[in-house]
ROKE-912228 format. One line per 3 residues: number of its first residue (from 1); their letters; for each residue x, z, y of N, C-alpha, C. Coordinates in steps of 0.001 Angstrom, whole numbers. Example, Ala and Ser with C-alpha at 12.3 -4.5 7.8 and 13.67 -1.06 7.14 Angstrom:
2
1) as) 13190,7800,-5690,12300,7800,-4500,13200,7800,-3300 ~ 12850,7080,-2250,13670,7140,-1060,12900,7870,30
This chain:
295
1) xxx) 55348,5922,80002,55719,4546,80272,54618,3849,81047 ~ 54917,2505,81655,54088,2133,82635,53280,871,81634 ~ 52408,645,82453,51332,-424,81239,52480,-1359,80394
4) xxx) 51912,-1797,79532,52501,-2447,78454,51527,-3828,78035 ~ 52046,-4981,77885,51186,-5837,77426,51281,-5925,76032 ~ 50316,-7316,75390,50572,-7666,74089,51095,-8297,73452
7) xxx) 51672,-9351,74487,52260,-11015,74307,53619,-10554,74221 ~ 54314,-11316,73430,55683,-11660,74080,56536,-11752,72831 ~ 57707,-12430,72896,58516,-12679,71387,59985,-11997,71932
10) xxx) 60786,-11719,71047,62173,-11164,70751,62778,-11879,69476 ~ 64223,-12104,70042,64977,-12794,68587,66073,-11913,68841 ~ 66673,-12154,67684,68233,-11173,67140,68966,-12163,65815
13) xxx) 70674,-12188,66449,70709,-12847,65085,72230,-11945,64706 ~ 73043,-12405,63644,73760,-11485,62739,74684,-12016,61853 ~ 75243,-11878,61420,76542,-11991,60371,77353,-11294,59819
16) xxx) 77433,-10765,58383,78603,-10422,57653,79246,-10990,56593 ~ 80296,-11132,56422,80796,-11770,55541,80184,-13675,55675 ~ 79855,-13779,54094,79440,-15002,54345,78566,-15137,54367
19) xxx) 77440,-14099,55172,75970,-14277,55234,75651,-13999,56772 ~ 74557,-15170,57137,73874,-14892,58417,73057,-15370,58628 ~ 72164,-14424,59617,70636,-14670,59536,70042,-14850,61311
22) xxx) 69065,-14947,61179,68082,-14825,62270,66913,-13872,62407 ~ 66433,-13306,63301,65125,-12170,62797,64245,-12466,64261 ~ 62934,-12837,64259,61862,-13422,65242,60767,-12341,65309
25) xxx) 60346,-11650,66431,59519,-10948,66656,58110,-11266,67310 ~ 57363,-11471,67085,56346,-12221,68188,54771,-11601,67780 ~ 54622,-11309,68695,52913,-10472,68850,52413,-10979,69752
28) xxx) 50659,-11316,69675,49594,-11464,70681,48371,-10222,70660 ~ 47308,-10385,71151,46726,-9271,71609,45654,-8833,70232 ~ 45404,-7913,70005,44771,-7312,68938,44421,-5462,69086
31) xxx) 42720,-5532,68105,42346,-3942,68790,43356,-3225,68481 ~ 43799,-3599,66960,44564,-2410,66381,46199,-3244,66092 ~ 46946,-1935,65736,48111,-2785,65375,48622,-3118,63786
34) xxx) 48929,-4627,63617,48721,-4825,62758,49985,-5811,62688 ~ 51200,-5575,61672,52282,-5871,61400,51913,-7091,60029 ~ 52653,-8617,60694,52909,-9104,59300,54482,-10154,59436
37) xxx) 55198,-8909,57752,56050,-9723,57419,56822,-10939,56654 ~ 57388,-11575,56980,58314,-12496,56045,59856,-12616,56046 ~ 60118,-12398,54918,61593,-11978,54666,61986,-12848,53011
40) xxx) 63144,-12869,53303,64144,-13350,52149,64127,-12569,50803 ~ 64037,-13342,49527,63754,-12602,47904,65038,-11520,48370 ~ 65181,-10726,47733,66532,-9365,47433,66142,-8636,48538
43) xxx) 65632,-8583,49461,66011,-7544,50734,64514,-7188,50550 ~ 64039,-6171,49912,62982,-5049,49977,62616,-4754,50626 ~ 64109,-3619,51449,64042,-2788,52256,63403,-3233,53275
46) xxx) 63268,-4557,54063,63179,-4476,55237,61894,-5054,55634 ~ 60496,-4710,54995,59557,-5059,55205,59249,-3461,55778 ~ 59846,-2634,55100,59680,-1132,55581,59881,-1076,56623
49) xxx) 61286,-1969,57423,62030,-1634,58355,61280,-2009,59076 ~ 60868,-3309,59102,59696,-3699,60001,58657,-3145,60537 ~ 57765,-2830,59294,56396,-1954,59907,56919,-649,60207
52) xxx) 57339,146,60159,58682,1055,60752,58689,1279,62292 ~ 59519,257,62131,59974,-216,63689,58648,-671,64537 ~ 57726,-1399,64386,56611,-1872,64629,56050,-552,65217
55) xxx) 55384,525,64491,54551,1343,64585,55643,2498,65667 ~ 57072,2489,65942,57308,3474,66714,57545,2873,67915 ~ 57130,1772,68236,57554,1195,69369,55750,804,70066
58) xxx) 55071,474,69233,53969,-277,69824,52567,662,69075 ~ 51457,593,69961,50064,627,69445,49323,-389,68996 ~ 49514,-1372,69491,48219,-2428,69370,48809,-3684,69051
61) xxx) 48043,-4504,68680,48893,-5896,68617,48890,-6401,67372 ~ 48914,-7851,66979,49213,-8824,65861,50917,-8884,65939 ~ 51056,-8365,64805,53156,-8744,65121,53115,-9586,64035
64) xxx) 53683,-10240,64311,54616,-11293,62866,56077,-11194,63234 ~ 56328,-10860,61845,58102,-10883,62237,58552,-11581,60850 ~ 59550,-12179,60987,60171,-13208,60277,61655,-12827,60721
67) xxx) 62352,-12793,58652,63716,-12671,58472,64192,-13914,57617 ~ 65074,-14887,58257,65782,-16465,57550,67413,-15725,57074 ~ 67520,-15752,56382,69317,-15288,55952,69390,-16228,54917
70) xxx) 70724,-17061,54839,71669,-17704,54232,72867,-17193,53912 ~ 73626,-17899,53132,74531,-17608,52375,75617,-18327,52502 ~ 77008,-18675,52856,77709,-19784,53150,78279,-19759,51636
73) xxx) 77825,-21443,51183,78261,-21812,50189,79473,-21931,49448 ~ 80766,-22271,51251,82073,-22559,50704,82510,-20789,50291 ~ 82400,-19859,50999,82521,-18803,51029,81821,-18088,49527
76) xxx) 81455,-18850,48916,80366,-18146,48404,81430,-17354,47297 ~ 81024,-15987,46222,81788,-15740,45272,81316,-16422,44425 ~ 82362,-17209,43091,81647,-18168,41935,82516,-16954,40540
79) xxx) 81957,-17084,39359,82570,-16524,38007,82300,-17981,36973 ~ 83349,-17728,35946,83470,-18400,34960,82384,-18451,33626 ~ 81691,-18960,33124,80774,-18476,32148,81393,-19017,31049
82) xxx) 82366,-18033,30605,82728,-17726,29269,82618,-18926,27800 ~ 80738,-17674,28005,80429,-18310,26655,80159,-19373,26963 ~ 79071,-20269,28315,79261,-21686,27948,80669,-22587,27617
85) xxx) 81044,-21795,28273,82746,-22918,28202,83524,-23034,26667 ~ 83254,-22088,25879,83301,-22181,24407,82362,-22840,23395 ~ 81191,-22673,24032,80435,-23473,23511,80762,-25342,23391
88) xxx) 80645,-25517,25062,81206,-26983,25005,82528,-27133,24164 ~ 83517,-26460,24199,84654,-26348,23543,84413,-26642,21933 ~ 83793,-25600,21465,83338,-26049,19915,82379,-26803,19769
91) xxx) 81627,-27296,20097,81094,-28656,20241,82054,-29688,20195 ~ 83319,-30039,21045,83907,-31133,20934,84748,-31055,20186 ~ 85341,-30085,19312,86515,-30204,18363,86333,-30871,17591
94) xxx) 85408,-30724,16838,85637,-31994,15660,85532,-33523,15802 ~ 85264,-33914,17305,85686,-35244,17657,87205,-35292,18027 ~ 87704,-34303,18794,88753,-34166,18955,89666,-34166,17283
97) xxx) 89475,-33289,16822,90321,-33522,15449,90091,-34836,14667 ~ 88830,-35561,14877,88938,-37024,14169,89663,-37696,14860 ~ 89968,-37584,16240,90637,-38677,17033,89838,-39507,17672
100) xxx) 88934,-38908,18048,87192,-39780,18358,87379,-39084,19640 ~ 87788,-38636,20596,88078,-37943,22131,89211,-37224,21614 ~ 89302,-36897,23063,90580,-36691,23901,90061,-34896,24644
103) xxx) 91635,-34470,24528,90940,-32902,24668,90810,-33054,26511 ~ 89494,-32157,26552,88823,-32708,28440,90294,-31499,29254 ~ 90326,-32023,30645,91005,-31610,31623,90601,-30135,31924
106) xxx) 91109,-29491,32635,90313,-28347,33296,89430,-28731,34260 ~ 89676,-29707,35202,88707,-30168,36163,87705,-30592,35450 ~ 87214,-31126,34034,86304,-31993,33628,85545,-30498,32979
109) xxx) 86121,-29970,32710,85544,-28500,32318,84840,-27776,33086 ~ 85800,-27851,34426,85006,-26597,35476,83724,-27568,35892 ~ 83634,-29105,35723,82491,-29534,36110,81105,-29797,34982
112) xxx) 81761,-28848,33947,80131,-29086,32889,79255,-28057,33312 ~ 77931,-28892,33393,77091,-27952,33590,76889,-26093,32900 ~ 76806,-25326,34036,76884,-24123,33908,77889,-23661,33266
115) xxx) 79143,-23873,33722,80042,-23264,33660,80979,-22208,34609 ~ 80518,-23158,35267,80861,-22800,36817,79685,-22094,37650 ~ 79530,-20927,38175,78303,-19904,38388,78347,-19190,39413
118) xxx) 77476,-19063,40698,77450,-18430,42121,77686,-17119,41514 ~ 78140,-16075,41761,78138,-14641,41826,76479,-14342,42646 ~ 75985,-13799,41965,74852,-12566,42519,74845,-11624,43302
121) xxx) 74576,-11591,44833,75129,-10393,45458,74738,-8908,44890 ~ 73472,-9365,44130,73446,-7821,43078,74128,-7658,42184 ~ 75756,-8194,41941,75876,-7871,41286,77282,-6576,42044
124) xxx) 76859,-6848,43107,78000,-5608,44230,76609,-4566,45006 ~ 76671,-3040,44235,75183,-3149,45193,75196,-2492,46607 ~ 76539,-2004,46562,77349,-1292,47816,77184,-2346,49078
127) xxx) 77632,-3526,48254,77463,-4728,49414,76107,-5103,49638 ~ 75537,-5036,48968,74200,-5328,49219,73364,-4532,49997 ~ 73513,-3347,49882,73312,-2194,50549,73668,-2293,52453
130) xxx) 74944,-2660,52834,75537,-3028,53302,74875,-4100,54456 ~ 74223,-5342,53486,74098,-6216,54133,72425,-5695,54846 ~ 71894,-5356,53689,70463,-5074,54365,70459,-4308,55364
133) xxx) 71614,-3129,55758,71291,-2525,57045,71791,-3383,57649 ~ 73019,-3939,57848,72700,-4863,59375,71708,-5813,59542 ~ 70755,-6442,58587,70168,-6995,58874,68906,-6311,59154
136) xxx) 69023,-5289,58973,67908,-4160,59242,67911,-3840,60968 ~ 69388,-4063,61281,69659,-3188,62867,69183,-4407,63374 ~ 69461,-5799,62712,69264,-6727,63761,67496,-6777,63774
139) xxx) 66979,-6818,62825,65587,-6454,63081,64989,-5891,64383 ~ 65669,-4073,64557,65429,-2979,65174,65722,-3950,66656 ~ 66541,-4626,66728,67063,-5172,68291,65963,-6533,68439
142) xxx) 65117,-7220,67518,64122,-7771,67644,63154,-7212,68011 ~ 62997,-6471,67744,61612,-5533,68126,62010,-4962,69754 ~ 63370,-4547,69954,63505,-4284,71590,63058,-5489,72484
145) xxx) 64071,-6469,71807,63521,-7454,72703,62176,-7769,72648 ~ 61315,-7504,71992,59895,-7967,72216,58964,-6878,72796 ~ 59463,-5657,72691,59049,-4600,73307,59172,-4899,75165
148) xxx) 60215,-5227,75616,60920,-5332,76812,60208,-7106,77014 ~ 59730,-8057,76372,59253,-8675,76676,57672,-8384,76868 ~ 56887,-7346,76179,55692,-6870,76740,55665,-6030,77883
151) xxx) 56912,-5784,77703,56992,-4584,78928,56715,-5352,80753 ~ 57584,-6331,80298,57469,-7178,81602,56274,-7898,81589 ~ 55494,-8195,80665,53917,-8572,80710,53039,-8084,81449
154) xxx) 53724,-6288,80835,52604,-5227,81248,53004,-5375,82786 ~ 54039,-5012,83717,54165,-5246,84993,53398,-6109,86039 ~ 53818,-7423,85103,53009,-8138,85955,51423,-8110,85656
157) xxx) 50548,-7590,84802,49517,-7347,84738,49003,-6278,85694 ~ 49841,-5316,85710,49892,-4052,86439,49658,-5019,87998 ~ 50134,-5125,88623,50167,-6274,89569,48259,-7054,90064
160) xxx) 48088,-7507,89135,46711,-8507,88522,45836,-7207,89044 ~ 45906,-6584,87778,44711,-5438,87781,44631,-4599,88745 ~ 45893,-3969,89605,45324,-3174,90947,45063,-4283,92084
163) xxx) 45076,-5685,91873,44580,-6345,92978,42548,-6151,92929 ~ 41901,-6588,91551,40905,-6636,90954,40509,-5188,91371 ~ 41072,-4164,91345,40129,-2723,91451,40240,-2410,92940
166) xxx) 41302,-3083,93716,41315,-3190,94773,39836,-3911,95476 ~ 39950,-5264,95092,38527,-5854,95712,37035,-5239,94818 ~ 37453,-4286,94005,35976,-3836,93275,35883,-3084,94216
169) xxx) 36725,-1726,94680,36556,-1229,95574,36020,-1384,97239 ~ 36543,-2563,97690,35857,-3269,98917,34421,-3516,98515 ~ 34493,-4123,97593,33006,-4684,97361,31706,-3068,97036
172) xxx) 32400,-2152,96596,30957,-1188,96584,31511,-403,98123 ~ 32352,-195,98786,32418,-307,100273,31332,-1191,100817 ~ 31542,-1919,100617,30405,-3171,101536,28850,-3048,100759
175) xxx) 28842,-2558,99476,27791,-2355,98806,26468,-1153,99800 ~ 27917,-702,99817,27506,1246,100300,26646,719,101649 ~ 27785,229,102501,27183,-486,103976,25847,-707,104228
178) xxx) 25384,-2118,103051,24609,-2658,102826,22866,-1734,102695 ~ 23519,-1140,101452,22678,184,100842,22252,839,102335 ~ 22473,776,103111,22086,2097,104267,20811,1404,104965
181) xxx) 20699,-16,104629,19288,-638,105616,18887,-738,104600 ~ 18705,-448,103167,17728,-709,102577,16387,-44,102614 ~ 16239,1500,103473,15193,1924,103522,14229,1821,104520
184) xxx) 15129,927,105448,14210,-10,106417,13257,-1288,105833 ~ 13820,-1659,105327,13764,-2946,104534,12361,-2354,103320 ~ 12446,-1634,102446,11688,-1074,102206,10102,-361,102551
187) xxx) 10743,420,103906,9872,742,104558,8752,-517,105447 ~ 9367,-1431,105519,8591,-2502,106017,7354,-3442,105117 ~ 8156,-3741,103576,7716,-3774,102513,6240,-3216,101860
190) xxx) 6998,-1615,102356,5679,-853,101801,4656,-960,102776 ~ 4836,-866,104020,3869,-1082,105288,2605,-2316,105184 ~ 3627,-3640,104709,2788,-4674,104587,2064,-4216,103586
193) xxx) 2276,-3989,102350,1991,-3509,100419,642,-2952,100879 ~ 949,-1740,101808,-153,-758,102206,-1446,-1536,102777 ~ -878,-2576,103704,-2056,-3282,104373,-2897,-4036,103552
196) xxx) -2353,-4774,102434,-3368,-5317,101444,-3778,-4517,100887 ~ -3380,-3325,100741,-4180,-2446,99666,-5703,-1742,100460 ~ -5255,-1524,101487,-6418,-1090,102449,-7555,-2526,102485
199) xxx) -7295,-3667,102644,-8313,-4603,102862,-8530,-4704,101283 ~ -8452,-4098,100344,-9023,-4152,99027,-9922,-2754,99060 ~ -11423,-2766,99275,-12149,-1700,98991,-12468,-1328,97719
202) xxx) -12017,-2369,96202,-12849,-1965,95331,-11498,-1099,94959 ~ -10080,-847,95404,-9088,-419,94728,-9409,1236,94756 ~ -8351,2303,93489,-8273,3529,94479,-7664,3500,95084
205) xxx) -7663,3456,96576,-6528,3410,97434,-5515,4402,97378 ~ -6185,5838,97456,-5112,6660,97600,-4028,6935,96214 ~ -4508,7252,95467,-3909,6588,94212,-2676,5806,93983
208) xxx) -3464,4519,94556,-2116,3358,94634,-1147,3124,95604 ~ -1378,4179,96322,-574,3698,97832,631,4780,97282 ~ 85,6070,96262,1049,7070,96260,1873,6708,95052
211) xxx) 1376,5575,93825,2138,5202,93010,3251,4173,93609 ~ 2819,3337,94563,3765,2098,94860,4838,3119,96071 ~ 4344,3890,97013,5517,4814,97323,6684,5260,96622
214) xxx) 5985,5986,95466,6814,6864,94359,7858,5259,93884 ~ 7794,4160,93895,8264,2893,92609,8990,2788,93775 ~ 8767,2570,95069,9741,1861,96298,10554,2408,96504
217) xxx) 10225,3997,96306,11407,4662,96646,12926,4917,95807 ~ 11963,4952,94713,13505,4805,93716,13980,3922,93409 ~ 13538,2769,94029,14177,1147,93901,15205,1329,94771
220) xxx) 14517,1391,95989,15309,1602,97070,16584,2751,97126 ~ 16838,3390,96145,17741,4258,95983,18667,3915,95326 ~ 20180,3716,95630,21399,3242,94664,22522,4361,95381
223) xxx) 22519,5166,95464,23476,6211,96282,24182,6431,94868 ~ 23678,7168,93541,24076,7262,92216,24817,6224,91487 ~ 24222,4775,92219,25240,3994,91424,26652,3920,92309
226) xxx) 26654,4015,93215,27438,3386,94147,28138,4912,94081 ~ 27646,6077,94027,29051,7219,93746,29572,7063,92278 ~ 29168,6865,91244,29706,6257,89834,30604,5239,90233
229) xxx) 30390,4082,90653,31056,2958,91028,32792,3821,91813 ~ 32438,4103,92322,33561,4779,93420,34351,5706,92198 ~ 33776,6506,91371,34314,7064,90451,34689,6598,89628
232) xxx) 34625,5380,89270,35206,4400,88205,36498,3692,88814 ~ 36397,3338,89868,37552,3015,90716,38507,3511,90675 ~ 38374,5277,91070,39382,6016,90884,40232,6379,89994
235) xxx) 39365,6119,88794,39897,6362,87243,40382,5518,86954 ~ 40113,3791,87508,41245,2876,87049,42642,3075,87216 ~ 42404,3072,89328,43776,3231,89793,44602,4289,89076
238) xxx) 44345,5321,88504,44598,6613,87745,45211,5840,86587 ~ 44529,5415,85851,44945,4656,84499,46100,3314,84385 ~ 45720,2777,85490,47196,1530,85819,48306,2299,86399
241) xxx) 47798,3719,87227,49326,3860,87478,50343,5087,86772 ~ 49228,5678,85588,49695,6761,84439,50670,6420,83441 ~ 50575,6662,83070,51640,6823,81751,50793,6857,80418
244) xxx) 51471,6107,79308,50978,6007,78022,50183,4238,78229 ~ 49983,4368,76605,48263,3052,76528,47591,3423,77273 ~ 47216,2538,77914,45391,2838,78770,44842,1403,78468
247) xxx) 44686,194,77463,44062,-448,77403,42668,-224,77071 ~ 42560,367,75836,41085,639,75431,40239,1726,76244 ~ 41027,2644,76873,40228,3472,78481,39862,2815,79236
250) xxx) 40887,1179,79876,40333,241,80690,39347,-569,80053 ~ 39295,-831,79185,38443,-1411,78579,36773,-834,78845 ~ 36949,435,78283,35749,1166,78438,35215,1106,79784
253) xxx) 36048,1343,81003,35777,1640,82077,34918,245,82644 ~ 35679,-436,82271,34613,-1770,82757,33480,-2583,82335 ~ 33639,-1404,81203,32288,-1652,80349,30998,-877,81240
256) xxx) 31773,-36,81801,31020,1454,82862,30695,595,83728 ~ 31622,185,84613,31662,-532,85838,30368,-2047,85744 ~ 30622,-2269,84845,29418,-3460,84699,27966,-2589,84311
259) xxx) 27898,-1696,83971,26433,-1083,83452,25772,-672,85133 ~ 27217,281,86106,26264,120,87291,25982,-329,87618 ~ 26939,-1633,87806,26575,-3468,88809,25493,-4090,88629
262) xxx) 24988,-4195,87145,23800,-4144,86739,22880,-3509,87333 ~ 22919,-2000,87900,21789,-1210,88155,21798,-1655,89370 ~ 22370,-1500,89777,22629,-1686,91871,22213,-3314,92016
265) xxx) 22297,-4283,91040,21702,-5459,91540,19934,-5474,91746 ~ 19819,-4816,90116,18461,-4466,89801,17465,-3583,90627 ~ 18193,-2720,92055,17467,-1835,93095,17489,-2602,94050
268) xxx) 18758,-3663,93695,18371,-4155,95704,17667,-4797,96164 ~ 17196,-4543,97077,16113,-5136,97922,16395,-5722,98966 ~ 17506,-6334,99476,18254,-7142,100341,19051,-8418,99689
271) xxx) 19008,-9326,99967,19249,-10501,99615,21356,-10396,99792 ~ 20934,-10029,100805,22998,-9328,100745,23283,-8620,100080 ~ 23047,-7550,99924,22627,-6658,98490,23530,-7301,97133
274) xxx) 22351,-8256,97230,22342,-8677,95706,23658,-9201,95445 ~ 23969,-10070,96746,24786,-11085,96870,26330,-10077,96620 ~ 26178,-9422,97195,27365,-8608,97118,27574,-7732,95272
277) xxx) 26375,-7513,95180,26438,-7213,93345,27021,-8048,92725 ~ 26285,-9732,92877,26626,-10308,91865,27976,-10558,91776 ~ 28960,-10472,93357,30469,-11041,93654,31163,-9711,92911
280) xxx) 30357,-8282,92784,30993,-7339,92128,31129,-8184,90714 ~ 29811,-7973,89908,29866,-8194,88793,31256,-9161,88286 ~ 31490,-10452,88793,31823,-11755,88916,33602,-10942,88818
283) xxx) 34159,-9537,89732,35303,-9742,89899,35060,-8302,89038 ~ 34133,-7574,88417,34687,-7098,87234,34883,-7899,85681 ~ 34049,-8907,85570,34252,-9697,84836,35881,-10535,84263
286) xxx) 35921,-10441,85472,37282,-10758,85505,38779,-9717,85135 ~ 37935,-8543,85695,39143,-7788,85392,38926,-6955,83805 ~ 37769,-7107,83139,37901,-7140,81660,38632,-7914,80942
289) xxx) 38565,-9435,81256,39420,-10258,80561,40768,-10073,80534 ~ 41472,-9558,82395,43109,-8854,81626,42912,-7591,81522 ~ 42029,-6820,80796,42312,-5878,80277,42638,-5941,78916
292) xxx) 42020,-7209,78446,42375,-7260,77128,43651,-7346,76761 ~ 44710,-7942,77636,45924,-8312,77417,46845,-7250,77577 ~ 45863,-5683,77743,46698,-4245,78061,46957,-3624,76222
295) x) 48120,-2834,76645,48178,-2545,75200,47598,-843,74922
């Protein structure tokens, strides 16, 4: 698969009978992946379903997923409770037999407290059974949609990031350029270096002329960073346009990419040089920050 981001939400909603729900998928960026649910008392199952579904679809990421299900009231099943209704019953007879009340209606009955009683969907567990997988599938179609909403993240990141390795690449191009007068530049350096050292008689001259040679020269040398650099390049473009996660590989890589930029600022000895390091540094900097948003 092609890059993948971290962002993005998915909804799904559902109905059977007289129950229907909603199910919300939504993740931001995180090292590892890390599922959290909320769901309705009776349905167990589907915290499973969740981290489940979570872990075969995605690597990385903060998910929160959230399940709302209701119950339609008019619809609802109700039962008779028996024993309260006998209870109130023998309770009022012996006013009734003094002539002290009047025997109650059925309507005045079905309205004494707890008599009248919602049915328990546990108390069907076939149905219950029932209900949790569709609300389970509608889950599974939350998680697509939020999958397919990182997916299109990842695209347009994909986009972002080969522009960024694009101009990293120009820039150790122009680095390289640069790098080729530095041993002029150098060589001029050391020429003058040499001349004060000669109008110093108490120095060892020869000595010091062969230590500050030996220091100029490997200053003056960035060929190593600048073929690393070029090799890091390649491994991006490789990695944005492969298959699988490559966030935490990109990640690394520009952790690479900044350790040379560092070195190659630290040799140059040209004021363009530098200038051109620091605009590296500046647009790998940048392309760490959307790496973070890779999954």
């Amino acid at each position: 698969m092609a890059l993948s981001g971290m962002t993005g939400f998915g909804r799904a909603e559902g109905a059977l009978g007289a129950w229907s729900w909603a199910v919300e998928a939504r993740s931001v960026n995180g090292r590892n992946l890390e599922v959290r649910f909320r769901g309705p008392p009776g349905f167990d199952g589907l915290e499973r379903a969740a981290r489940e579904g979570a872990q075969a679809r995605f690597g990385r990421g903060q998910l929160q997923v959230s399940v709302q299900a209701r119950k339609s009231e008019a619809a609802a099943a109700v039962r008779i409770n028996t024993a309260q209704l006998e209870t109130y019953l023998a309770a009022a007879a012996p006013y009734v037999a003094a002539g002290q009340a009047q025997l109650p209606t059925i309507g005045e009955l079905m309205a004494l407290r707890g008599v009248v009683e919602a049915a328990d969907a546990e108390d069907d567990p076939e149905a219950m059974a029932a209900l949790e997988a569709a609300i389970a599938a509608s889950l599974g179609a939350a998680l697509d949609a939020l999958a397919a909403a990182r997916k299109a993240e990842g695209e347009n990141l994909t986009v972002v990031l080969t522009g960024l390795v694009e101009r990293i690449g120009e820039l150790v191009a122009d680095a390289a350029a640069l790098a080729a007068g530095q041993p002029a530049a150098i060589k001029a350096r050391f020429e003058k270096r040499m001349g004060e050292l000669i109008a110093d008689s108490s120095a060892a001259l020869e000595e010091r002329i062969v230590q500050e040679a030996a220091a100029m020269a490997v200053k003056a040398d960035v060929r190593e960073e600048l073929d690393r650099l070029a090799q890091h390049v390649a491994a991006a473009r490789e990695l944005i346009g492969g298959q699988g996660a490559a966030g935490r590989k990109l990640d690394f890589l520009t952790q690479e990419f900044m350790r040379e930029a560092n070195t190659l600022c630290a040799k140059s000895a040209l004021g363009e040089l530098t200038a051109v390091g620091l605009s590296l540094k500046a647009t790998i900097e940048q392309l760490r920050e959307q790496v973070q948003n890779v999954e």
